[in-house]
LOKETOR-171489 format. One record per residue (C-alpha): y, x, z; chain; residue in three letters; residue number from 1. Coordinates in steps of 0.25 Angstrom, whole numbers, plus 5000, padded with zeros to 4 digits. Example, Ala and Ser with C-alpha at 12.3 -4.5 7.8 and 13.67 -1.06 7.14 Angstrom:
// residues 2
NODE north east   up chain resn resi
NODE  4982 5049 5031     A  ALA    1
NODE  4996 5055 5029     A  SER    2
END
This chain:
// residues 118
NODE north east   up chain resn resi
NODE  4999 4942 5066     A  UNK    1
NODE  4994 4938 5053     A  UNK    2
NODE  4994 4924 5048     A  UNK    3
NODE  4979 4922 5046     A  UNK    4
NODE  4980 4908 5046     A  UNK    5
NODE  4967 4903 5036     A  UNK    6
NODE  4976 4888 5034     A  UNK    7
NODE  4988 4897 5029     A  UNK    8
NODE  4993 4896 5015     A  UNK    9
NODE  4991 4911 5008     A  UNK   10
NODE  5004 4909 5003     A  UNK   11
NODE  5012 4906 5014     A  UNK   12
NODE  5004 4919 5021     A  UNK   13
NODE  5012 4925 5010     A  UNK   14
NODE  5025 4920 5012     A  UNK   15
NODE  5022 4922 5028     A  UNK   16
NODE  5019 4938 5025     A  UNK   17
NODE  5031 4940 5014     A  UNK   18
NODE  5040 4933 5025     A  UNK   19
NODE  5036 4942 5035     A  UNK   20
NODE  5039 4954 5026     A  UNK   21
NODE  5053 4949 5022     A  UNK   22
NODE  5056 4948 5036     A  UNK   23
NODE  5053 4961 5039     A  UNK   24
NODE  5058 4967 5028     A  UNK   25
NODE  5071 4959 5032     A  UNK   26
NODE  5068 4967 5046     A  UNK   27
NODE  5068 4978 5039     A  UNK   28
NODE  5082 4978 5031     A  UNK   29
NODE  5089 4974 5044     A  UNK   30
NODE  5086 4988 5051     A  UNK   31
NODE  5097 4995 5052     A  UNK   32
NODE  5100 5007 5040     A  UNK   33
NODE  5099 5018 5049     A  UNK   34
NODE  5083 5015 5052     A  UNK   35
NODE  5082 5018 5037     A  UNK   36
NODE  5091 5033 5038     A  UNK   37
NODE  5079 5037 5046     A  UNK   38
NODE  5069 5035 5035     A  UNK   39
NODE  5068 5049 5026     A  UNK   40
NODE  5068 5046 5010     A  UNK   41
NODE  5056 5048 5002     A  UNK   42
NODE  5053 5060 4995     A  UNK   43
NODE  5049 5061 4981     A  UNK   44
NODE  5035 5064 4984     A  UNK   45
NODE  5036 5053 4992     A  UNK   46
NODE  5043 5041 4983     A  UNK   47
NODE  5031 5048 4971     A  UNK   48
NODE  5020 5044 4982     A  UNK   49
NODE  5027 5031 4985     A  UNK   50
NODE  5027 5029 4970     A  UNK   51
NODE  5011 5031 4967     A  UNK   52
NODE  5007 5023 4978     A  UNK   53
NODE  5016 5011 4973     A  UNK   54
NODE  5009 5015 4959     A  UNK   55
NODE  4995 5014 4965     A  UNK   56
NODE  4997 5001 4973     A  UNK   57
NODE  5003 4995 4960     A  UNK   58
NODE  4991 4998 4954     A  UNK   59
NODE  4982 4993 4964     A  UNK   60
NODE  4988 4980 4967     A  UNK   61
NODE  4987 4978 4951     A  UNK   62
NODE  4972 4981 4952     A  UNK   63
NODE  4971 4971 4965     A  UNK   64
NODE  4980 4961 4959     A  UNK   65
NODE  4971 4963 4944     A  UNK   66
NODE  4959 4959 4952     A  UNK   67
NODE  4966 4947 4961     A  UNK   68
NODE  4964 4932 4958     A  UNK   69
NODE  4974 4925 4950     A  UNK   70
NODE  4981 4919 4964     A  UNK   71
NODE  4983 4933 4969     A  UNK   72
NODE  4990 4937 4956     A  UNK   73
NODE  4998 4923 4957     A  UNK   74
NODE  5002 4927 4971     A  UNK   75
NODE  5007 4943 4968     A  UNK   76
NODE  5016 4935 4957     A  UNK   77
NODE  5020 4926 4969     A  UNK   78
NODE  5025 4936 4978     A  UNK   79
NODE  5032 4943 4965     A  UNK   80
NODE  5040 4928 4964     A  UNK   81
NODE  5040 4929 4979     A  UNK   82
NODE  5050 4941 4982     A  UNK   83
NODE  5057 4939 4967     A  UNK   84
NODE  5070 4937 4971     A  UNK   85
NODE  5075 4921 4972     A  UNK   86
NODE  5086 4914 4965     A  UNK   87
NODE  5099 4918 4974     A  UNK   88
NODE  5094 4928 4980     A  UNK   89
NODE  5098 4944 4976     A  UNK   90
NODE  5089 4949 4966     A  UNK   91
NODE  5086 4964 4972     A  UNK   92
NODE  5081 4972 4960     A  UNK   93
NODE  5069 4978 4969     A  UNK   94
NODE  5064 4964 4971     A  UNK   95
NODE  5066 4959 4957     A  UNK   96
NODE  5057 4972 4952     A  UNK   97
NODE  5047 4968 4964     A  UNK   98
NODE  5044 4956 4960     A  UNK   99
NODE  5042 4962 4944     A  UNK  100
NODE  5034 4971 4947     A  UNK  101
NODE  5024 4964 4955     A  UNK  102
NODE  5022 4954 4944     A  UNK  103
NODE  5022 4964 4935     A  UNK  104
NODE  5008 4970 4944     A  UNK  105
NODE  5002 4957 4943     A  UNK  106
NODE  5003 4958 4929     A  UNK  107
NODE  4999 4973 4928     A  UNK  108
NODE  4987 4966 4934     A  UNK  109
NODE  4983 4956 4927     A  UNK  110
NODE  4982 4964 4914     A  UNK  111
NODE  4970 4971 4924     A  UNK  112
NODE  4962 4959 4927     A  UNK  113
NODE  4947 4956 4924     A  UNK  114
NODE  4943 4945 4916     A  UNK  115
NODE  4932 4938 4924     A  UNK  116
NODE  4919 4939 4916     A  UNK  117
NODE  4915 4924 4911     A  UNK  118
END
């Protein structure tokens, strides 16, 4: 059930839904190997449309985030700090890149934003 709580703290409905998803991503990393074996690899054709739709959705959270308020841009910099990897824990390469790379789309998208009219 969601938290819909008007009183609640935006933020900590954040932190509530990341910590939902690392647990069940934590769910997820216990199963056993051989659930995976059953799973088929992709394709070529595949992995290329996988790769355009990742393109197209880049694109389009540049163009929503171009158009957001400051505090939404403030917030995608937060959740990029937010999985960045902490002092003593493994740096993983993939998470290191994550983080990057959506920093890197909000400021791909503040090179698009309008300049209000004064």
């Amino acid at each position: 059930m969601p938290d819909t709580d008007p009183l609640l703290d935006p933020s900590d409905l954040r932190r509530r839904a990341l910590s939902r998803w690392d647990n069940e991503g934590g769910a997820l990393a216990s199963m056993s190997h051989e659930t995976h074996a059953d799973v088929p690899d992709m394709t070529n054709a595949e992995l290329v449309q996988l790769r355009i739709r990742v393109i197209a959705l880049e694109n389009l959270m540049i163009a929503v985030l171009a158009e957001g308020s400051d505090r939404q841009l403030e917030v995608a910099r937060e959740m990029a700090d937010y999985i960045s990897p902490r002092p003593g824990f493994t740096q993983h390469p993939l998470t290191i890149q994550a983080a990057d790379h959506m920093t890197d789309l909000v400021d791909r998208a503040v090179h698009f934003r309008t300049v209000p009219a004064q």
